[in-house]
N, C-alpha and C positions, 0 to 999 in steps of 0.2 A: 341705269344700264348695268347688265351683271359684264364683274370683268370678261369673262368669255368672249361676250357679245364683240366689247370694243376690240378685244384682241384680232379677232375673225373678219369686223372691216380696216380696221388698220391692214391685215395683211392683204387683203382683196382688195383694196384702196392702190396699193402699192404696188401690187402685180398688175392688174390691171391701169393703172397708169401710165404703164411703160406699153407705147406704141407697137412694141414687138413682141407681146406677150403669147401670142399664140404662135404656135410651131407652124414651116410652111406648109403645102399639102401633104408632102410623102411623107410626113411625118403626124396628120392633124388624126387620123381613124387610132392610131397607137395614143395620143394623148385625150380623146376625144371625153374616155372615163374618169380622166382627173379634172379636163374642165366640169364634166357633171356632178364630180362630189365637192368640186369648188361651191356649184351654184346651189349644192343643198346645204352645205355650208350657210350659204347669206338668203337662203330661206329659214332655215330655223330661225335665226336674227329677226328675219320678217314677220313670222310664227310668232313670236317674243312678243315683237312691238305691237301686232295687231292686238294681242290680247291686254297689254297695256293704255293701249290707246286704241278704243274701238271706231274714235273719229276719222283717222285717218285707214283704216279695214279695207276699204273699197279700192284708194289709193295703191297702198301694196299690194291686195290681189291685182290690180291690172296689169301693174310693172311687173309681180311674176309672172302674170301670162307672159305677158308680150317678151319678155325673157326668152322664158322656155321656147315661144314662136320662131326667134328667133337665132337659138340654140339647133333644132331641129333644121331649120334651114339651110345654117352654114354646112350641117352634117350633111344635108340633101342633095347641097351644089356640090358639094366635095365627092360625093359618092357618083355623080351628074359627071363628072370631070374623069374621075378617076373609074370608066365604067369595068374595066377588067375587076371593081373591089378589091383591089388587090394593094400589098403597100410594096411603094417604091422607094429601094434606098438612093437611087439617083434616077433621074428625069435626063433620057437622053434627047440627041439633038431628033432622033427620030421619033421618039414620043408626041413631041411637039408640032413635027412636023403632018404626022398623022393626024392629029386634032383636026376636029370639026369646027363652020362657024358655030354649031349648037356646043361643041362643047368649050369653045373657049367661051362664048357668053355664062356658061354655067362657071367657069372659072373666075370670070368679072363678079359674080355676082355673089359669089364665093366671098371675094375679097370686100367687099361692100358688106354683106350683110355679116360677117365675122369684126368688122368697125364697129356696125351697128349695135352688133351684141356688147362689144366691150366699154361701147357708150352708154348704153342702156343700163350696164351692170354700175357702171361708175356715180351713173345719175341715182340711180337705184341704192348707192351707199351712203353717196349724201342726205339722200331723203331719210333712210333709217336712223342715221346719224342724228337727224334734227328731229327724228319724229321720240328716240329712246332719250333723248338729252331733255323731253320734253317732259316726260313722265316719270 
């Protein structure tokens, strides 16, 4: 493993571990391009290991799909929620009140599927982990 690599999931390990790593919504469209160069970050990593190990190729393509899937999603529900596209530096009592049932389900799902992503990514570091340790 080149040191680069370990360096890049040590720190994606670390961020991502922490339950509260993504910003809440008024804040998630303004950070949306540093989770993106996060996740090409731990694709090149991916990029790396595939070509060292071509057994497990198939593996890390799918977990980048399903990443990226799930990347674009959380950005979908957020934008679903927050339909004016606009960012809010605070969420009034009437923002809320306003909401729809469609938009507070996009708000649920929001939050579900931005788990999902940070589950994914985590799982996604361990596998690199043992697939770069391996070769």
């Amino acid at each position: 493993m080149r040191a680069i690599d370990a360096k890049i999931l040590d720190e994606l390990e670390m961020l991502y571990g922490d339950k509260d790593c993504f910003y809440p919504l008024r804040d998630w469209f303004g950070t949306a391009e540093v989770y993106w160069a996060n996740l090409e970050r731990l694709f090149m990593v991916a990029d790396y290991a595939k070509k060292h190990n071509p057994s497990v190729a198939e593996k890390i393509t799918a977990y980048s799909r399903r990443i990226v899937d799930l990347f674009h999603q959380t950005k979908d529900y957020a934008s679903g929620w927050d339909s004016n596209r606009k960012e809010k530096h605070r969420l009034s009592t009437e923002d809320y009140v306003e909401a729809t049932d469609e938009s507070w389900d996009a708000l649920d799902k929001w939050a579900v599927t931005q788990e999902k992503l940070r589950r994914a990514i985590l799982e996604f570091v361990k596998l690199l982990y043992s697939v770069v340790f391996e070769s």
